[in-house]
N, C-alpha and C positions, 0 to 999 in steps of 0.2 A: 453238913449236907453232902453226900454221897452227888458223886457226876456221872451221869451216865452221856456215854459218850459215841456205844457203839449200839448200831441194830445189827444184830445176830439174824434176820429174819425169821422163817420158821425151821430154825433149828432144834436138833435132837437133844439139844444143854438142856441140862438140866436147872432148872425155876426155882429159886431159895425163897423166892417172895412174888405176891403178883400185885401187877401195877392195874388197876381198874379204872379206866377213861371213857370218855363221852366223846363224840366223833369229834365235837368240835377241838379239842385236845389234842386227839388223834391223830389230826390233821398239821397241827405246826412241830416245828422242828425244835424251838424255847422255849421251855416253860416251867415252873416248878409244881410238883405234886409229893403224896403222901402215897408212902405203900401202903399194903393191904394190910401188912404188919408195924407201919407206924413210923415207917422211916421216913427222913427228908430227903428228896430227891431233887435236882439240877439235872434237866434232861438239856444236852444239846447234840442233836442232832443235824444232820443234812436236810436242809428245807427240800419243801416239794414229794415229801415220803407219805403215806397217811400210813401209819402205824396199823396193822391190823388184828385179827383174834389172833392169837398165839403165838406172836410173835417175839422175840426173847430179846431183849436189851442190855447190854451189860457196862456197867461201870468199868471208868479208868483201872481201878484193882483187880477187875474181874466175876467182881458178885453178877448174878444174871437175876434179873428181873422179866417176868412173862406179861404181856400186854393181854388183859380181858377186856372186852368193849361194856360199859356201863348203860343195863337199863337207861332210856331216859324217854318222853315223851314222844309216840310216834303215830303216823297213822300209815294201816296195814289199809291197802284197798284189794278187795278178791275181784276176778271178772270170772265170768260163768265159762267164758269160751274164748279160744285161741285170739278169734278173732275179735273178741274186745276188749282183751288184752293188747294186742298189738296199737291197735287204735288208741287207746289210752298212755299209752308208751308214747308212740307220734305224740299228741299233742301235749302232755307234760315235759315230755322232751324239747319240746318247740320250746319254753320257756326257760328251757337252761337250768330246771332246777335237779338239784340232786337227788337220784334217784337210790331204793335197793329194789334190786330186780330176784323174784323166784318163778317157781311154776304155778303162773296164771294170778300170779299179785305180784302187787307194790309197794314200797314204802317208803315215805318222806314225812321230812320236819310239821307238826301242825303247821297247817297256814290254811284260815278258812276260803281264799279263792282255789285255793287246790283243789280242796274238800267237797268244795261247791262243782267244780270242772270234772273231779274224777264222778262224783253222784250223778253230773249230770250224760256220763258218758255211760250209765250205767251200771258202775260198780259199788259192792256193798264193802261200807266204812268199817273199821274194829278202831276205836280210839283209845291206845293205854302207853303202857310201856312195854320197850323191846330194845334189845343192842341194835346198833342203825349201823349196818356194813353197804354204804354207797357203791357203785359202780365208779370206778376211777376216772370216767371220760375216754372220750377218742383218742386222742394228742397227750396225755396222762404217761410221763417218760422218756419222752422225746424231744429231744434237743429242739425243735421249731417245728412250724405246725406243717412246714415240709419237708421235715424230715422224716422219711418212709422207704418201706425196704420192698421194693416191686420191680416190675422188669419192664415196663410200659416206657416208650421218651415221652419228655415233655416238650413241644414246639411254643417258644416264644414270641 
């Protein structure tokens, strides 16, 4: 089993092989998987990272491995307009769940009270598969949840 040890990010290295993941994968730092060409992989990684599309990973030797995000079951919601887009954003946001964000849709894990919440706010469902690239969150990078680069004091 080959170790991959480093994230290259999206580096210009060149890919001998591509590694094809599910966000939930994506998301931890240990785990073991199969290349695309059939290898045993040992990822260990720095927790706290979500691996994204194209990103290049490379084994203790050096081989470089490219991260593709894997199809898996998702639902896309469209809104007609800015504004019920945004609105829909607010209250799925309200619930903490994980979102992908584009222009004027959404998209999260099946879950019928979602399904139910985004319908009822409006927007039309596409239920299939699609690669699921989340939004990282607020605080996503940062040493604690105040830690922040601004010019404003805080009075205690």
């Amino acid at each position: 089993m080959l170790r991959i040890t480093q994230n290259l990010g999206q580096s210009e290295q060149q890919a001998e092989d591509r590694l094809i993941l599910p966000f939930d994968l994506r998301q931890k730092g240990r785990f073991r998987a199969t290349s695309e060409q059939g290898l045993e992989l040992g990822l260990f990684l720095d927790r706290g990272q979500v691996l994204a599309e194209g990103d290049k990973l490379q084994t203790e030797y050096g081989r470089v491995f490219e991260v593709i995000a894997q199809d898996e079951p998702a639902v896309t919601a469209y809104a007609s307009s800015w504004p019920e887009f945004a609105r829909a954003c607010y209250h799925l946001g309200n619930r903490h769940v994980t979102l992908q964000l584009g222009d004027c849709w959404l998209r999260f894990p099946p879950d019928h009270v979602l399904e139910h919440l985004a319908e009822h706010l409006g927007l039309r469902l596409e239920r299939g598969q699609a690669p699921f690239h989340p939004e990282s969150g607020a605080y996503h990078g940062h040493g604690s949840s105040h830690d922040h680069d601004h010019d404003h004091h805080h009075d205690h």
